[in-house]
C-alpha positions in Angstrom: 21.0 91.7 127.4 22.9 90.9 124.6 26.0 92.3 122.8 26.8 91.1 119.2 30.3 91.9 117.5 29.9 91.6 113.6 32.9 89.9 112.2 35.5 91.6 114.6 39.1 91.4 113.4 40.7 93.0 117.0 41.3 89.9 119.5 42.4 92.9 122.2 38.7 94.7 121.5 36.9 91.1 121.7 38.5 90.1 124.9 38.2 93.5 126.5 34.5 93.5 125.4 34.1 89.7 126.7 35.4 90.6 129.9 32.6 93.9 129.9 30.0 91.5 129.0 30.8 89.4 132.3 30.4 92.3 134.5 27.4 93.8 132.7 25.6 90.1 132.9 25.5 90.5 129.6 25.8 87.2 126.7 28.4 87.9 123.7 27.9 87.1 120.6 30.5 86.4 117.6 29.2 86.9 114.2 31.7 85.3 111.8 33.9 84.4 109.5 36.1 86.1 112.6 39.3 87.4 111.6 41.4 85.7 114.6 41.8 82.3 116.1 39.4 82.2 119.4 42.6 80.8 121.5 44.4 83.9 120.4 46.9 85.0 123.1 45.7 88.8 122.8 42.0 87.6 123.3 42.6 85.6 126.1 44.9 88.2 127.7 42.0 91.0 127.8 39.7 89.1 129.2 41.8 86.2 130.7 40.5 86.1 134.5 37.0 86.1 133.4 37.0 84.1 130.2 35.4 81.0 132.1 32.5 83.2 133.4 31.7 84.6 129.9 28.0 83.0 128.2 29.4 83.1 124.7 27.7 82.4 121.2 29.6 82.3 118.1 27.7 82.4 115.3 29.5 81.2 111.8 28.3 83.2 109.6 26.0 86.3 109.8 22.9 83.7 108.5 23.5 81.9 111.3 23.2 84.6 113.5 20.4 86.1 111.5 18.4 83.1 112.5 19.1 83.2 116.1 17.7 86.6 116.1 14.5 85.9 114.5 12.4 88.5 114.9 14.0 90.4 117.4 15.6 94.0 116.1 18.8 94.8 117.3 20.3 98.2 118.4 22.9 98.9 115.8 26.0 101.2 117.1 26.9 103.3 114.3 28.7 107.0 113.8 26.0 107.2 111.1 23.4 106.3 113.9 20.6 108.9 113.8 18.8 108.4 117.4 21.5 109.2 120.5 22.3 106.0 122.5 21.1 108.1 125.1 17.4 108.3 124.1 16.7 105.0 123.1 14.3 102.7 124.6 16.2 99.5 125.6 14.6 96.0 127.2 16.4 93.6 128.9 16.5 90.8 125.7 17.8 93.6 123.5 20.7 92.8 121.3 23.4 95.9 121.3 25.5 95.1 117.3 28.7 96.9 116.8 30.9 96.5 113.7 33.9 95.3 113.2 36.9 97.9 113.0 37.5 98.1 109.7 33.7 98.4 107.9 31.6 98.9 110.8 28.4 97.2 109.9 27.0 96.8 106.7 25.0 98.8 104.8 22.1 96.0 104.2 21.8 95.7 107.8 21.3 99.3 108.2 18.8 98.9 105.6 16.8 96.0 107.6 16.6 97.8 110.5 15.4 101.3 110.0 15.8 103.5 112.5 17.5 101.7 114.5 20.9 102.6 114.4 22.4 104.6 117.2 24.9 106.6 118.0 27.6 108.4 120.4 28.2 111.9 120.2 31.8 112.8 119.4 32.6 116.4 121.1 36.8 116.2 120.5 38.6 115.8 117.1 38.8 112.3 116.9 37.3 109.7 114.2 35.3 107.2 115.9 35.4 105.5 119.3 37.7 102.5 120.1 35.2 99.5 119.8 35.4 98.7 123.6 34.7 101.9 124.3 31.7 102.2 122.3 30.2 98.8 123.6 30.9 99.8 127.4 29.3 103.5 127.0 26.2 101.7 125.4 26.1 98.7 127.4 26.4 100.3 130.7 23.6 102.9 129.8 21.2 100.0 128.6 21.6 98.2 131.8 21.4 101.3 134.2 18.2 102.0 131.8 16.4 98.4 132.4 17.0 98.6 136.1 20.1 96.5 136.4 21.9 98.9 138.6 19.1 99.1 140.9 20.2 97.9 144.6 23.9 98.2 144.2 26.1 98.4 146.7 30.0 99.5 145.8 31.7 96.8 148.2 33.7 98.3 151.4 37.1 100.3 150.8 39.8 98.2 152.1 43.4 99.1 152.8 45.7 96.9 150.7 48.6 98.4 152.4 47.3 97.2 155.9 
């Protein structure tokens, strides 16, 4: 599974979602330009333990992630989304896109990909979902629907205090 972040300006958000995307088994990827320097203290610091386990793709510009794509149609996280996150239909090569803070994603790719914009039901007075949080609730349901979950174990409770 893959999760793409459309020119994200947040290095907390990108790190915090880099370090979900290691222990979801899931690939990143950067679309740029990108707002922040990749050795970015704040990025690093989210995700710092698990940085080196994270299969990361940055893609320059959203062309060149365009082309990676091909003919695959991502899942596009949006507040505007009109299918619930909950009903979709994911498959273990799907791509998950979330915007960046500011803009979200843009309107053309909405446009390419009809119908395919989900979303996250907001029950309490708040705006949108922090970006993290939006990418975990997705991500966590798409690999719990494809099966990923299937098998696991929570490892023994162990007294730290013994």
């Amino acid at each position: 599974m893959h999760v793409a972040l459309y020119q994200p300006q947040v290095p907390p958000n990108t790190g915090n979602i880099g370090r979900l995307c290691v222990g979801m088994g899931a690939h990143l990827h950067l679309i740029g330009p990108i707002a922040f320097d990749m050795s970015d203290k704040a990025l690093r610091r989210a995700g710092l333990d698990y940085w080196q386990h994270l299969t990361l793709t940055v893609h320059p510009t959203p062309e060149d992630f365009l082309v990676w794509l091909g003919d695959r149609t991502p899942w596009l996280v949006s507040k505007f989304g009109t299918t619930l996150f909950s009903e979709a239909e994911y498959h273990e090569d799907d791509v998950i896109m979330l915007g960046n803070e500011v803009r979200g994603i843009p309107l053309e790719w909405h446009r390419r990909w009809p119908g395919r914009a989900i979303s996250i039901p907001i029950l309490g007075p708040i705006r949108a979902f922090n970006l993290g949080n939006a990418a975990a609730i997705v991500l966590a349901h798409a690999r719990w629907r494809t099966g990923a979950f299937a098998g696991y174990r929570a490892p023994p409770l162990v007294d730290v205090d013994a």
